[in-house]
C-alpha positions as CSV (number, residue, x, y, z in Angstrom):
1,X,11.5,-13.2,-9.6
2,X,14.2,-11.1,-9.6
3,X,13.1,-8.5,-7.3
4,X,11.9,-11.3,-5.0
5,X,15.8,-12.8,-4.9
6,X,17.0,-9.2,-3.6
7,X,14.6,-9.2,-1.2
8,X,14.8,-12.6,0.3
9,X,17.9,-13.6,-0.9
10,X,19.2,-14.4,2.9
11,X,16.1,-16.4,3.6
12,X,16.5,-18.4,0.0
13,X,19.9,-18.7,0.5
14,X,19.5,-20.2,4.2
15,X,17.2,-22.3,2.8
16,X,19.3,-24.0,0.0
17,X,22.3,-24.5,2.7
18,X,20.3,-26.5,4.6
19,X,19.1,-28.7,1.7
20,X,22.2,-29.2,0.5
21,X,23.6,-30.0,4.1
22,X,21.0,-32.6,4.4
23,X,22.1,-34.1,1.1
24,X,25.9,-34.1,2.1
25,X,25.2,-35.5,5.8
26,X,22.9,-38.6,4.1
27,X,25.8,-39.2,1.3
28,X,28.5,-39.3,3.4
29,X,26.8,-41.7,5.7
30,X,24.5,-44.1,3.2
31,X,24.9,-45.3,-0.1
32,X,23.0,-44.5,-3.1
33,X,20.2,-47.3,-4.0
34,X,20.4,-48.8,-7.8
35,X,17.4,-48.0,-9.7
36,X,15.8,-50.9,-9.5
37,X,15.5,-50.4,-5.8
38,X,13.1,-47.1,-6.7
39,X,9.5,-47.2,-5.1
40,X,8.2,-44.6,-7.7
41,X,5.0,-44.0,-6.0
42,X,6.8,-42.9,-3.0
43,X,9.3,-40.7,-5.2
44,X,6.4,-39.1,-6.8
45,X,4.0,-38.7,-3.3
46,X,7.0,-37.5,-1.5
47,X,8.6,-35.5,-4.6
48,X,5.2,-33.9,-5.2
49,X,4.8,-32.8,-1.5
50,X,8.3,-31.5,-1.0
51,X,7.8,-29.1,-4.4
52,X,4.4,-28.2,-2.9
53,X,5.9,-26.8,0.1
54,X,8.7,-25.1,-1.9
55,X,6.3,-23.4,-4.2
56,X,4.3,-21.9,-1.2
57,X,7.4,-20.5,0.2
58,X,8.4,-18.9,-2.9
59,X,4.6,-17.4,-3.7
60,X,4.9,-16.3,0.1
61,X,7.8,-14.6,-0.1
62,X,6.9,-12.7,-3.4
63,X,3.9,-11.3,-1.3
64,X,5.1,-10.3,1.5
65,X,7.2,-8.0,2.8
66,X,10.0,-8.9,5.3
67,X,8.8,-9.0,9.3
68,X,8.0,-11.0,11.9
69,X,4.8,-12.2,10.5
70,X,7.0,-13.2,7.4
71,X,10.0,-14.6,9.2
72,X,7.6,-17.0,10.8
73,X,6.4,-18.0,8.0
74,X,9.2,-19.2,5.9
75,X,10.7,-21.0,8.7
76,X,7.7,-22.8,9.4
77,X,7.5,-23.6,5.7
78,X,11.2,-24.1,5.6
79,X,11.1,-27.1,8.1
80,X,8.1,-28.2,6.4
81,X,9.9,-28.1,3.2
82,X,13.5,-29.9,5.5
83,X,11.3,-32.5,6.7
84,X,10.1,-33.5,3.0
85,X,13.5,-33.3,1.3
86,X,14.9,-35.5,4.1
87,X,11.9,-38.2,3.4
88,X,12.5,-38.0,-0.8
89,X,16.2,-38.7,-0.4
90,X,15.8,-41.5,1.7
91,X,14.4,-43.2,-1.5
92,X,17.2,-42.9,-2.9
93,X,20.0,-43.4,0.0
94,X,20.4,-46.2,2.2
95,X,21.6,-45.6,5.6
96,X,23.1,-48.6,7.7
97,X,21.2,-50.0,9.8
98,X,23.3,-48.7,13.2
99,X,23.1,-45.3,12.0
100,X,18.9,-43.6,13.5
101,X,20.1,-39.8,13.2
102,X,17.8,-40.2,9.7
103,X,14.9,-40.4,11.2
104,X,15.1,-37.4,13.3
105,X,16.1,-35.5,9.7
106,X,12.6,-37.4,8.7
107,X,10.6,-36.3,11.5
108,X,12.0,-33.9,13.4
109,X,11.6,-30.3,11.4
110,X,7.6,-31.2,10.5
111,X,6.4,-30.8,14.0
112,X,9.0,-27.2,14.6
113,X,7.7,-26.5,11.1
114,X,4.3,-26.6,11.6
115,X,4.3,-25.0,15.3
116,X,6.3,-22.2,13.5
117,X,3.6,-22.3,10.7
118,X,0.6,-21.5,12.8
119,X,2.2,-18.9,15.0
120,X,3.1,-17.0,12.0
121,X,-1.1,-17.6,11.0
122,X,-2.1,-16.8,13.7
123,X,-0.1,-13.4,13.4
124,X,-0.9,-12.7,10.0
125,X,-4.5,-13.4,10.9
126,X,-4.1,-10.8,13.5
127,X,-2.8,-8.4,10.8
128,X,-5.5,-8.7,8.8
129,X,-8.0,-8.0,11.4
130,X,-5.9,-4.3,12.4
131,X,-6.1,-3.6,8.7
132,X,-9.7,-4.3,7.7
133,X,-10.5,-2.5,11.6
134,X,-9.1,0.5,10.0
135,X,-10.1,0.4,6.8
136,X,-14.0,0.2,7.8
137,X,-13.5,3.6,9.0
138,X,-12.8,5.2,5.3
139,X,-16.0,2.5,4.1
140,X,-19.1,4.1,6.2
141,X,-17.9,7.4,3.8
142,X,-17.0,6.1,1.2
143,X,-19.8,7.8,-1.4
144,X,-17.8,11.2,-0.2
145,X,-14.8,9.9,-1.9
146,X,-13.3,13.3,-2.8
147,X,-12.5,13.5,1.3
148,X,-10.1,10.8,0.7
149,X,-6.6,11.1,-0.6
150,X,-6.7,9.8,-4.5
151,X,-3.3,7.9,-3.5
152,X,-3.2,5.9,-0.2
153,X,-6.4,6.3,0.2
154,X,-6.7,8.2,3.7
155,X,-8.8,11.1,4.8
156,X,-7.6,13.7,3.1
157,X,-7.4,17.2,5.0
158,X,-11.3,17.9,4.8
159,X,-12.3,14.9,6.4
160,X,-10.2,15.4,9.1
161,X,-11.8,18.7,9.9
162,X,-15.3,17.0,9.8
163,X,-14.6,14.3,12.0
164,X,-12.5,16.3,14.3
165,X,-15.1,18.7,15.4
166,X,-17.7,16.3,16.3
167,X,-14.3,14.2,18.3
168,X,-13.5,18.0,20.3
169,X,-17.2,18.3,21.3
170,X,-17.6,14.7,22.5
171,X,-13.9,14.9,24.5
172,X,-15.6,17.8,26.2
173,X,-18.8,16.4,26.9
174,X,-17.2,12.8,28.5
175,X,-14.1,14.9,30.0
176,X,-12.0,12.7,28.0
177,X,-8.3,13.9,26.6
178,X,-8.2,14.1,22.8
179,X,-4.6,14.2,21.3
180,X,-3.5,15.0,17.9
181,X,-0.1,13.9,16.0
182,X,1.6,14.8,13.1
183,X,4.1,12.8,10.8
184,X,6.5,14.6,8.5
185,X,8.8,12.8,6.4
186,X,11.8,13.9,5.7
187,X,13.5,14.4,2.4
188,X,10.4,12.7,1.0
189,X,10.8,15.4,-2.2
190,X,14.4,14.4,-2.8
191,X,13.1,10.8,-2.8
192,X,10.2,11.7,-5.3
193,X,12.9,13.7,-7.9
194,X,14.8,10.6,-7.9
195,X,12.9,7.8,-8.3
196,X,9.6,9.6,-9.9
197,X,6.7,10.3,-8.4
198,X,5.1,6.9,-9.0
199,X,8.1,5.4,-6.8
200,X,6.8,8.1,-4.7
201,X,3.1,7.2,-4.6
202,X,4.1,3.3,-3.8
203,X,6.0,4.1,-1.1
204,X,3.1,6.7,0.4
205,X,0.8,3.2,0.2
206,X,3.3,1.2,1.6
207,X,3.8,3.6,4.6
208,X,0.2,3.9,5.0
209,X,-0.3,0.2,5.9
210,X,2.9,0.1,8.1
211,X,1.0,3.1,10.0
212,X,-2.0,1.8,10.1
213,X,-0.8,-1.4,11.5
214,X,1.1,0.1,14.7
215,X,-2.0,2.4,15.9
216,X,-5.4,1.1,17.7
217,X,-8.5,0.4,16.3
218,X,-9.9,3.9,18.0
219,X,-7.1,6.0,15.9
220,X,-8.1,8.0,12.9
221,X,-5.2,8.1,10.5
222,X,-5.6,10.8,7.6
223,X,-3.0,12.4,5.3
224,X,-2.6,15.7,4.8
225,X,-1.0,17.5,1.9
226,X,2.3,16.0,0.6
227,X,4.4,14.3,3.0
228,X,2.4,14.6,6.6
229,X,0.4,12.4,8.0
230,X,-1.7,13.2,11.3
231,X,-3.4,11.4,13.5
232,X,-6.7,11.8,15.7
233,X,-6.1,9.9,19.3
234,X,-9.1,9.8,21.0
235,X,-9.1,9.2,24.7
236,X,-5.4,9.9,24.7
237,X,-3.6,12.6,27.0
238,X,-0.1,14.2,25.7
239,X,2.2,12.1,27.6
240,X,0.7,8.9,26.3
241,X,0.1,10.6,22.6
242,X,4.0,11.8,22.8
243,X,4.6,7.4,22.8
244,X,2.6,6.7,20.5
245,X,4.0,9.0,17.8
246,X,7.7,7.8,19.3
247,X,6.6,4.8,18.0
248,X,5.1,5.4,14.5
249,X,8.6,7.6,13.9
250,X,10.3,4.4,15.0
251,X,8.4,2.5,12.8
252,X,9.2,5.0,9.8
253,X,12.9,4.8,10.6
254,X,13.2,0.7,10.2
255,X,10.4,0.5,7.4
256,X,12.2,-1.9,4.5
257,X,11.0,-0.3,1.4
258,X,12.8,-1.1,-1.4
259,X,12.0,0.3,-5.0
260,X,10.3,-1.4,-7.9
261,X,13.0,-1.0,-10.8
262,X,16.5,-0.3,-9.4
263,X,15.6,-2.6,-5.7
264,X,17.4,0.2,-3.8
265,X,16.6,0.4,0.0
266,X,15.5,3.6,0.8
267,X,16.0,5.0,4.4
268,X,13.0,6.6,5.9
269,X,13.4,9.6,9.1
270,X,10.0,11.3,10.3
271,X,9.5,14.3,12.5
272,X,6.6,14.0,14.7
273,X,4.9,16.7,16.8
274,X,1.8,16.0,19.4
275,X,-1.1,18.8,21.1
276,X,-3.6,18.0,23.2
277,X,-6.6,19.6,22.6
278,X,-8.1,22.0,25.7
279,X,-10.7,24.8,24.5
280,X,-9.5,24.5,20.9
281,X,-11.5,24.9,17.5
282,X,-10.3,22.3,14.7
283,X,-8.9,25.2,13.3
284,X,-7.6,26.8,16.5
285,X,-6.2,22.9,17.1
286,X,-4.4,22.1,14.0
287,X,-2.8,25.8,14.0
288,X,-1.1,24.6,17.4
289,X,0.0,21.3,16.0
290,X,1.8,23.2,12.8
291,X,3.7,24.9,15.2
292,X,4.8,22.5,17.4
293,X,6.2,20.9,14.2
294,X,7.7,23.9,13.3
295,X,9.0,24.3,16.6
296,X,10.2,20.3,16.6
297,X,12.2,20.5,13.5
298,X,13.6,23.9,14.4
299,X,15.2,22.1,17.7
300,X,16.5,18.9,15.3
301,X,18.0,21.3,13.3
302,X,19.8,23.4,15.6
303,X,21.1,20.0,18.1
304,X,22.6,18.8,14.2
305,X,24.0,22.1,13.0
């Protein structure tokens, strides 16, 4: 629970304004009901409906990180959660008659709620598709699990090299473009020395399902040694393969990671480099794409020296 409060703590906190600024709008306009004017049932269906929605948010919340998908959930919950609140306190405020606001504190956040609700399904249904799409890549080979990385689990560098020549000769065959891209965190070492190296490995799986989650379903993502990650765009010229890996380095840059023990936010930079492939080997191919790296980083250094 703890790490789930510095996560989410602006959602939670949001959250318990608006209860309490429900509570404080009905008291200062109603009156509180004697006991005797309890209808228990109601207390308990109501009661029991409005801790329901509060314990989904809370289980949400602990497994998810933050995003879109998430945002839309907790305020689709949260209204949910608004709309039930508002109906157990009316049990035990009575509003005059002139005063109808209530009602639309009833009734109003259920239907926002729920519209909010299913859009954030529907995206998170969407998300789940992307991620199984790319994971049934790594499952048709997944007897020849010493080509995968033992952390992420991607390709590793050897099964890179066997899907990449068959990729070449069918690019040449169908005249099709076949770009490559490569991702190079940086300071990922520093990062590994101070936090550990399991820190380290839970950030590498973390980053792997943000990546996988911005690329197509065609995309091969695979992780090379250490910090790089590269990936195989098929039917994809340079120009188009130079946005793409904008976009995965963009990604890197805003990922909110924070670590397991001390909940630190860690800030995330990634060099990318992209080749197109023309007469290449795999070999001859993945030489070129060091060096435009090398070349890359070289220019980064010298614009920030």
């Amino acid at each position: 629970m703890p790490s789930l409060l510095r996560h989410h703590r602006l959602k939670l906190l949001a959250l318990f304004l608006a209860a309490n600024a429900v509570l404080l709008l009905l008291l200062g306009a109603g009156d509180v009901k004697a006991v005797g004017e309890w209808v228990w049932l109601d207390i308990l269906a109501e009661g029991g409906a409005m801790l329901l929605s509060l314990t989904w948010i809370l289980l949400m919340l602990k497994a998810r990180p933050s995003g879109r998908v998430t945002n839309f959930l907790v305020l689709g919950l949260g209204g949910v959660f608004l709309s039930l609140w508002a109906d157990v306190l009316d049990e035990f405020i009575r509003m005059p008659a002139q005063i109808h606001w209530d009602h639309w504190l009833e009734s109003g956040p259920m239907p926002v709620g729920l519209l909010l609700l299913t859009i954030g399904i529907y995206h998170w249904h969407r998300e789940q598709l992307l991620i199984s799409a790319q994971m049934e890549k790594r499952e048709r080979l997944f007897r020849e699990h010493r080509l995968f990385d033992a952390v992420t689990p991607l390709g590793g560098a050897d099964y890179l090299r066997r899907q990449l020549g068959p990729a070449l000769a069918e690019a040449r065959s169908e005249q099709k473009p076949l770009s490559l891209a490569l991702l190079d965190l940086n300071g990922f070492g520093a990062l590994t020395r101070r936090f550990g190296h399991e820190e380290g490995d839970l950030l590498l799986q973390s980053l792997t399902q943000l990546l996988l989650l911005n690329l197509r379903r065609q995309d091969l993502l695979c992780r090379l040694a250490g910090d790089r990650f590269i990936v195989m765009l098929p039917d994809t010229g340079e120009d188009q393969a130079a946005r793409l890996a904008g976009e995965l380095a963009l990604a890197v840059r805003h990922f909110a990671y924070r670590t397991r023990q001390q909940g630190e936010r860690l800030h995330l930079d990634a060099a990318v480099a992209v080749v197109m492939a023309i007469r290449d080997t795999p070999e001859e191919l993945l030489e070129r794409l060091n060096r435009a790296l090398w070349q890359a980083k070289s220019r980064r250094f010298a614009e920030t020296a």
